[in-house]
ZAMAR-948163 format. One record per residue (C-alpha): residue in one letter; x, y, z; residue number from 1. Coordinates in nm, 3 decimals, decimal comma, m for minus. Layout:
REM ZAMAR-948163
(rec 'a'; (X; Y; Z); NUM) ...
REM end
This chain:
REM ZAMAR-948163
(rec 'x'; (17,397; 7,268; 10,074); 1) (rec 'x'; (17,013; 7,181; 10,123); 2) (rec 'x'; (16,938; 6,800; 10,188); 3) (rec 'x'; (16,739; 6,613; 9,898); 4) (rec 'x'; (16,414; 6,558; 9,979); 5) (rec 'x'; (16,340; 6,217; 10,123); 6) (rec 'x'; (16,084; 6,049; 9,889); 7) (rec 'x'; (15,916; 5,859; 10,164); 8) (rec 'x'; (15,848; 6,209; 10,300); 9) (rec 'x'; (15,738; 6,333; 9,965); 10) (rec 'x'; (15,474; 6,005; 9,936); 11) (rec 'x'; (15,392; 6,099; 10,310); 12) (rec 'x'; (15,310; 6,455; 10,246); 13) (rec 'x'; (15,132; 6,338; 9,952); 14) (rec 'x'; (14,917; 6,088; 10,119); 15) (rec 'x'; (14,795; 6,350; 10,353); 16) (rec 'x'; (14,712; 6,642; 10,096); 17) (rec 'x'; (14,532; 6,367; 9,959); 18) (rec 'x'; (14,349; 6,229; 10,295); 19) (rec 'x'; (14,263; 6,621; 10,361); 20) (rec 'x'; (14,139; 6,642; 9,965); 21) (rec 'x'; (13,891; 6,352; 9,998); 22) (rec 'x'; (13,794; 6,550; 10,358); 23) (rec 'x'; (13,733; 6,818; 10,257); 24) (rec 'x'; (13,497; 6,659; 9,895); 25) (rec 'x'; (13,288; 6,500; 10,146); 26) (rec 'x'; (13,224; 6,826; 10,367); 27) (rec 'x'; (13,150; 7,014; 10,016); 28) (rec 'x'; (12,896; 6,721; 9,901); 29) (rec 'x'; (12,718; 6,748; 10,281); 30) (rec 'x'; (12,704; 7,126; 10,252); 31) (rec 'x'; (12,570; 7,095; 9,873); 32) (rec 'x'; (12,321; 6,880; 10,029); 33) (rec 'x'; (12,278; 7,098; 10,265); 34) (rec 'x'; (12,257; 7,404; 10,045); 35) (rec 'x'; (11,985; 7,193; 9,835); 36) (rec 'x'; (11,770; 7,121; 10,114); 37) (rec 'x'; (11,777; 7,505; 10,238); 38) (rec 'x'; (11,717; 7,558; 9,859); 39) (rec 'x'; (11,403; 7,333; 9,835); 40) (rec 'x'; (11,276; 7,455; 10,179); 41) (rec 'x'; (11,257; 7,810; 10,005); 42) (rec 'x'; (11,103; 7,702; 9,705); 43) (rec 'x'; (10,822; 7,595; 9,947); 44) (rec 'x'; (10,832; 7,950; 10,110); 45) (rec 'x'; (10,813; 8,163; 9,810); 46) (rec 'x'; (10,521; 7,911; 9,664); 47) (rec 'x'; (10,323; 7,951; 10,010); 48) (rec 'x'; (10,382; 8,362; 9,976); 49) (rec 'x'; (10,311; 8,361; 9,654); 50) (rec 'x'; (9,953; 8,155; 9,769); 51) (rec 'x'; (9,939; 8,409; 10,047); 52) (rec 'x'; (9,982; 8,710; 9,793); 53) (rec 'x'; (9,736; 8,644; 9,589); 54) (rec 'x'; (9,481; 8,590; 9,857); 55) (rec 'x'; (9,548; 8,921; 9,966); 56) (rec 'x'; (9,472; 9,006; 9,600); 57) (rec 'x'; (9,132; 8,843; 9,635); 58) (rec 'x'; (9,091; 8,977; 9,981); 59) (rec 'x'; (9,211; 9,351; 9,883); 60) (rec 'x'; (8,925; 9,293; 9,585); 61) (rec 'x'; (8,690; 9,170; 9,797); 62) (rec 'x'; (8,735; 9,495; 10,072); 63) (rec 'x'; (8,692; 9,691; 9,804); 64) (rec 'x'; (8,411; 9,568; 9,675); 65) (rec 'x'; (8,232; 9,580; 10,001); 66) (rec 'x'; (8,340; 9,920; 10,081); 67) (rec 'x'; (8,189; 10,049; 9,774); 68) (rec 'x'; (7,863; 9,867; 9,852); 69) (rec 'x'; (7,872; 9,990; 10,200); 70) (rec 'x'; (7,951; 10,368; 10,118); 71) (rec 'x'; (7,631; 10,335; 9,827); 72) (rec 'x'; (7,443; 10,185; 10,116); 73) (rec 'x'; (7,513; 10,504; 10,338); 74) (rec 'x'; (7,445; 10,715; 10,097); 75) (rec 'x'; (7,114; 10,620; 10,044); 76) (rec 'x'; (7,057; 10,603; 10,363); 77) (rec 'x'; (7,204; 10,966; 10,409); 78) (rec 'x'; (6,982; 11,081; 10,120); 79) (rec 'x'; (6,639; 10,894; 10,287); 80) (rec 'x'; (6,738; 11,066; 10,633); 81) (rec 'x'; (6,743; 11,412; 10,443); 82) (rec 'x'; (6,436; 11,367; 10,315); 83) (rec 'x'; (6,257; 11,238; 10,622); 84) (rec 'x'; (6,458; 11,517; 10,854); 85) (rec 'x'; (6,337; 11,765; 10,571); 86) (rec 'x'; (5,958; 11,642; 10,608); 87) (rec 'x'; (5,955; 11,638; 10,969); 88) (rec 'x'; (6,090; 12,023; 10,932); 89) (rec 'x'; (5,816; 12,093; 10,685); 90) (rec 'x'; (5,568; 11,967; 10,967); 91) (rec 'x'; (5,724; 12,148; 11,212); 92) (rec 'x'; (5,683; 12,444; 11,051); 93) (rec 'x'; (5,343; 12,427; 10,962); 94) (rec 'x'; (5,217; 12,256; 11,308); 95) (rec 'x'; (5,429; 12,589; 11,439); 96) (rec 'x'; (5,228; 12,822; 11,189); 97) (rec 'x'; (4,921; 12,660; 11,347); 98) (rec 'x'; (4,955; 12,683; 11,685); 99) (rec 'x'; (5,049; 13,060; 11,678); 100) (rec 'x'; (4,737; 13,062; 11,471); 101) (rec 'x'; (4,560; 12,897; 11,770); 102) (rec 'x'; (4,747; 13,120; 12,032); 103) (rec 'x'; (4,590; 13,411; 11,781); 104) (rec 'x'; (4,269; 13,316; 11,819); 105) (rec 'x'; (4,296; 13,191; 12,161); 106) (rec 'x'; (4,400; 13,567; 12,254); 107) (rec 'x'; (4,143; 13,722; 12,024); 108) (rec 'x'; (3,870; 13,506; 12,246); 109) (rec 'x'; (4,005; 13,623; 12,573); 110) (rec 'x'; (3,989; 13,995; 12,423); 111) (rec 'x'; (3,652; 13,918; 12,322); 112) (rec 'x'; (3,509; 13,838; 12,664); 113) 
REM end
């Protein structure tokens, strides 16, 4: 038949579950502390990305704004350049209708003589 249990072992056995119990309480209160701090230490991240995000906002506004200005900017620069490149053609074309005039007349006088 089994022995009966010795209750000195029992108390023993008991005293130890118990010793291992409060162990193990204070291991789970440092890691809550633990999980806190990491918890607070993200709040802090997510509130400096969430800064960081909406500068980009303001910055992604802000490059947009300036690239608008800067393409208006080229065009009207574009459009001046056509209409300088188109008077300089204009000249061209009549200082060209002139000098074969000249080259005309120039041969006309050389006939003459």
């Amino acid at each position: 038949m089994s022995k009966p249990i010795d209750q000195e072992v029992i108390l023993q056995a008991i005293l130890e579950s118990s010793s291992q119990i409060k162990e193990l309480t204070v291991q789970v209160s440092k890691l809550s502390s633990r999980i806190d701090d990491v918890s607070n230490r993200l709040d802090g991240v997510s509130n400096r990305l969430d800064g960081v995000s909406n500068r980009l906002d303001q910055l992604e506004i802000k490059v947009d704004g300036n690239h608008k200005e800067t393409m208006d900017r080229l065009d009207a620069v574009e459009n001046r350049l056509n209409d300088a490149i188109h008077d300089v053609d204009v000249k061209f074309t009549i200082l060209h209708g002139e000098l074969f005039n000249v080259k005309a007349d120039v041969v006309k006088l050389q006939q003459a003589e």
